[in-house]
C-alpha positions in Angstrom: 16.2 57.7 16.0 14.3 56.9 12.9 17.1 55.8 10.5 18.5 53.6 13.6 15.4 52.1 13.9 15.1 51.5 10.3 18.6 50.5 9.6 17.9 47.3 12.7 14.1 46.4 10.8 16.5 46.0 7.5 19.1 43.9 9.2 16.7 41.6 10.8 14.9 40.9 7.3 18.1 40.3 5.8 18.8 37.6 8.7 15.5 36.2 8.6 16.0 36.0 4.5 19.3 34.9 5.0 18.0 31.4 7.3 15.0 31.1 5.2 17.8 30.7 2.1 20.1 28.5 4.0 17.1 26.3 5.1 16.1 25.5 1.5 19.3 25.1 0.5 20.1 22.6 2.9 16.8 20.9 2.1 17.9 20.6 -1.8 21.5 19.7 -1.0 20.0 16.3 1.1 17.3 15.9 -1.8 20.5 15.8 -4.5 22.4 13.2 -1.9 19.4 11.3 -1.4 18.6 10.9 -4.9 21.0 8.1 -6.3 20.1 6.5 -3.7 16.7 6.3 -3.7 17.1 5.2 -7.1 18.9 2.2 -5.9 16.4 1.3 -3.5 13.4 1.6 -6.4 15.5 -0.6 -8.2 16.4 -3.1 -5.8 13.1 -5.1 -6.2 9.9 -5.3 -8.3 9.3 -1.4 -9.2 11.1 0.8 -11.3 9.3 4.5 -10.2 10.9 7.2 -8.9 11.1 7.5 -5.2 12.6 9.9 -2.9 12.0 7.1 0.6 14.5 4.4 0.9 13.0 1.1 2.5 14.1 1.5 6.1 12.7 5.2 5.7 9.6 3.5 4.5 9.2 0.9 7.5 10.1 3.3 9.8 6.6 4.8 9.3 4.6 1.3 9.4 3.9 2.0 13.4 2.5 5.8 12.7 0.5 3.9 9.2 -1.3 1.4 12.0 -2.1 3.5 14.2 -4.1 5.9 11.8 -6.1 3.2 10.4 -7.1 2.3 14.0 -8.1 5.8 14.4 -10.0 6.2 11.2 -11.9 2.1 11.2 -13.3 0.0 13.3 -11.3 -3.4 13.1 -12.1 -7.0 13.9 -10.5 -8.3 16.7 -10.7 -11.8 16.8 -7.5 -13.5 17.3 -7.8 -17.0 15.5 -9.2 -14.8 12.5 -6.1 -12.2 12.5 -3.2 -15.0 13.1 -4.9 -16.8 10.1 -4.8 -14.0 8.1 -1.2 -12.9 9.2 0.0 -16.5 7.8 -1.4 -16.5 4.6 -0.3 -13.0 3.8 3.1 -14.3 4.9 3.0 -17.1 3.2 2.7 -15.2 -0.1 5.3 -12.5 1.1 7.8 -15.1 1.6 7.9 -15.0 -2.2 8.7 -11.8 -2.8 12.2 -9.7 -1.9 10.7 -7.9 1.0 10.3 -11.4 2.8 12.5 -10.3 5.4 11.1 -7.3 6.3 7.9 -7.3 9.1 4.5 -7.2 7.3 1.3 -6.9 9.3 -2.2 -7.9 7.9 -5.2 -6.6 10.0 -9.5 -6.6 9.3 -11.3 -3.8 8.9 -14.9 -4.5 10.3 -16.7 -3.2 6.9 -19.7 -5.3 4.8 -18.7 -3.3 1.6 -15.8 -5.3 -0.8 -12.2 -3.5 0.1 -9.0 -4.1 0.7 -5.7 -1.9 1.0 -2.0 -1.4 1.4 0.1 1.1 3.6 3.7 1.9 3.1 5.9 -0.2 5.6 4.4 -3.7 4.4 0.8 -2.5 6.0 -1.9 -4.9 4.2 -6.2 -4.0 5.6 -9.2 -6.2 4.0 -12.6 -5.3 4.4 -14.7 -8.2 6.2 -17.0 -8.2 3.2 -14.0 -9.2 1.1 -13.5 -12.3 3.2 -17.3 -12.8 3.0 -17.2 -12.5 -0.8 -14.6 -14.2 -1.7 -16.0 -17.5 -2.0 -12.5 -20.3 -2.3 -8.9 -19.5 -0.5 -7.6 -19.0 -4.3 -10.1 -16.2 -4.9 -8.7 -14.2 -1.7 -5.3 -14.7 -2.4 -5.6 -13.2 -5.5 -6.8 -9.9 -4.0 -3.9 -10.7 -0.9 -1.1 -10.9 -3.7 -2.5 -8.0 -5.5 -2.1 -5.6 -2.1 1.4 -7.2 -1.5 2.2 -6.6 -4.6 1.6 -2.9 -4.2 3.8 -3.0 -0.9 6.5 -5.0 -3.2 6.6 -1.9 -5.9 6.3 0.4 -3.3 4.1 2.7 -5.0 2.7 4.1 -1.9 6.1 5.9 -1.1 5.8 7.1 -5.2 2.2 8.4 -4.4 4.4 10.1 -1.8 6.9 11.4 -3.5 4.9 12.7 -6.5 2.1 14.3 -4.5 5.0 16.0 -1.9 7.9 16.4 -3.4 10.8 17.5 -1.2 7.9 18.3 1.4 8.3 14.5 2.9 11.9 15.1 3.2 11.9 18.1 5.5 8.3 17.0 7.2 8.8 13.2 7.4 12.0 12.1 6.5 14.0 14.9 8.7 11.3 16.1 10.8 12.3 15.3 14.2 8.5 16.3 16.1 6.8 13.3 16.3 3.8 14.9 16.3 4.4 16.9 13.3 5.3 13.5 11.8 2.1 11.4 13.1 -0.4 14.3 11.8 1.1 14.3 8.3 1.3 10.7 7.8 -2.4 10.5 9.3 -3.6 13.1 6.9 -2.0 11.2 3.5 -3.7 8.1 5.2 -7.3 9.6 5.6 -6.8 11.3 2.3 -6.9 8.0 0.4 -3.6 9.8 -1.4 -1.6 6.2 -1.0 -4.3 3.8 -2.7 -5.1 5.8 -5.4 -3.1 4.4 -7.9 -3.6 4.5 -11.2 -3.8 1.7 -14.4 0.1 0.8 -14.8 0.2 0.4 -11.1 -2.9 -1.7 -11.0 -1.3 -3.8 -14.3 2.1 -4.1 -12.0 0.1 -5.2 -8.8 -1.9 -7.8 -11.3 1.4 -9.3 -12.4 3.1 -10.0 -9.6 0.3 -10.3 -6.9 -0.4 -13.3 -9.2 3.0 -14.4 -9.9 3.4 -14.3 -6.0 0.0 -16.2 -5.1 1.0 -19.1 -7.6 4.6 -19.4 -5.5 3.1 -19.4 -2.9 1.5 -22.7 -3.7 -2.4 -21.1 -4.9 -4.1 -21.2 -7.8 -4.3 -18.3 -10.0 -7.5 -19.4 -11.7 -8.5 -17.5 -8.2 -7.9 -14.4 -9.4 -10.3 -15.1 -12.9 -12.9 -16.4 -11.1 -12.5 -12.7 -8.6 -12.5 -10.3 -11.4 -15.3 -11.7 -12.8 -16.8 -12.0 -9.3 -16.2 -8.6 -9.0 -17.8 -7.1 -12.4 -20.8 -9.0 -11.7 -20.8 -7.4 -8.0 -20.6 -4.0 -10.1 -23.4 -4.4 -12.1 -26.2 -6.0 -8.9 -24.8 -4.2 -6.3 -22.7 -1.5 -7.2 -23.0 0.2 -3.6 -20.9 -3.1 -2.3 -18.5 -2.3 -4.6 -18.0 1.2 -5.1 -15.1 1.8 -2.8 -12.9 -0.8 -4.2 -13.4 0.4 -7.8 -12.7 3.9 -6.6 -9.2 3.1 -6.3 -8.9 -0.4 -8.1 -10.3 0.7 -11.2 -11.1 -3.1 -12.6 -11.7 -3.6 -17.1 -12.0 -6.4 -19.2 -8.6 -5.5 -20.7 -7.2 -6.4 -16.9 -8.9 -9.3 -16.8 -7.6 -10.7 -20.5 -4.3 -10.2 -19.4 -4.6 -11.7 -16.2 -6.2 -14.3 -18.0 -3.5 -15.0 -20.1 -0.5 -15.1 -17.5 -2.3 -17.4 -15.4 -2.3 -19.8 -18.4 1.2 -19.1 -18.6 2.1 -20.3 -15.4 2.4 -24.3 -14.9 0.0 -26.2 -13.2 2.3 -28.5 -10.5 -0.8 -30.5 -9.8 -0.6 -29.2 -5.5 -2.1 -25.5 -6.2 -4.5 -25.1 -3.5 -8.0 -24.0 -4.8 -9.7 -23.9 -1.2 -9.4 -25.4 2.6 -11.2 -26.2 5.3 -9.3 -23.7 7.4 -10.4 -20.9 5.2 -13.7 -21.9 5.2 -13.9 -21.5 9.1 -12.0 -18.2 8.6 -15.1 -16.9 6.2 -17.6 -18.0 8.8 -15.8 -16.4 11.4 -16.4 -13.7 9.4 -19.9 -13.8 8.1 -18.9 -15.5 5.3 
């Protein structure tokens, strides 16, 4: 009775073994497929890192990405100030590759200086952004910079270096929705997606103000905002601290922005300011 009893615990390791090996072999086959072509897709516009998501992977999570910032902030409502925003960020999207995919640009309700971007063309600022940035030029120069990280796509890097073959079998083949929706929700609350670090920040510089000046603004904005910001750092650095927590700003970011908007030509039509973003500050406390 023993040895029976023995010999069926032995077989039913072995099986349980045996699925456990078949699982993560199955998981690393789809990671080797997946590979070249995630390659592609990195390549296909601005960036160059190494990422395991492919774009339709990537806008597939934008609806779970919205609804955990709902959850986590409190974000403004008004209509004429979120259609507004929506068609400037647009506006400077339309320069970039991922024009044709849907990008959505929402307000969080917060007096400190912050903005963010999701994976799936997901773009927040902070109300006191709006208030602080004093001339439409100055906020698009943030705007760009946050497309720009959308553009490179290094929030699905931050994903595939900080999860590995993890987002494959939770998020990318995951069929519970649930199990999908918690995951995404906890990289989001984490602050794992904006915490890039300086090449990223250099990238996002280059072409947020590459994009800003197609799109018609002028990137003497972005100057005037660094410096803005550096002052901001030394009178009130509680304002501040959450945006240099993951945009980590220096003087040698500012030189180089510096020098590429000299580089770029003036048409004599960039837009420095407007009335209509005037209103759109004082909607907003600014």
């Amino acid at each position: 009775m023993f040895l029976k009893q023995f010999k069926t615990e032995m077989s039913l390791a072995k099986t349980r073994h045996t699925d456990a090996m078949r699982k993560q072999f199955g998981l690393l086959i789809v990671l080797l497929l997946l590979l070249p072509i995630a390659g592609c897709a990195a390549l296909d516009v601005e960036q160059g890192g190494f990422n395991l998501i492919s774009l339709d992977e990537e806008w597939s999570m934008r609806d779970d990405m919205i609804a955990q910032v709902q959850q986590e902030y409190t974000l403004v409502t008004d209509g004429r100030s979120i259609a507004y925003l929506n068609q400037i960020g647009r506006q400077i999207v339309a320069q970039t590759k991922l024009g044709n995919r849907q990008w959505t640009f929402g307000i969080v309700d917060d007096p400190g200086v912050n903005a963010f971007n999701l994976p799936g063309g997901v773009v927040f600022v902070n109300r006191g952004l709006i208030q602080r940035a004093q001339t439409l030029d100055q906020f698009t120069a943030v705007l760009g910079h946050e497309i720009a990280h959308g553009v490179a796509r290094h929030g699905t890097q931050m994903m595939t270096r900080s999860m590995g073959i993890q987002v494959l079998s939770g998020v990318l083949l995951g069929n519970d929705a649930g199990e999908r929706k918690q995951m995404l929700g906890g990289l989001v609350a984490s602050g794992v997606l904006s915490d890039y670090g300086r090449d990223a920040e250099r990238e996002s510089d280059q072409l947020g103000i590459s994009f800003a000046h197609a799109a018609g603004f002028d990137p003497k904005g972005s100057i005037q905002m660094f410096e803005m910001l550096l002052s901001l750092r030394q009178s009130q650095p509680n304002s501040i601290a959450q945006f240099f927590s993951s945009h980590p700003l220096t003087e040698e970011r500012i030189r180089r922005a510096r020098t590429l908007a000299a580089q770029l030509p003036d048409t004599g039509s960039l837009i420095h300011d407007t009335q209509a973003y005037r209103d759109f500050r004082k909607r907003n406390g600014g």
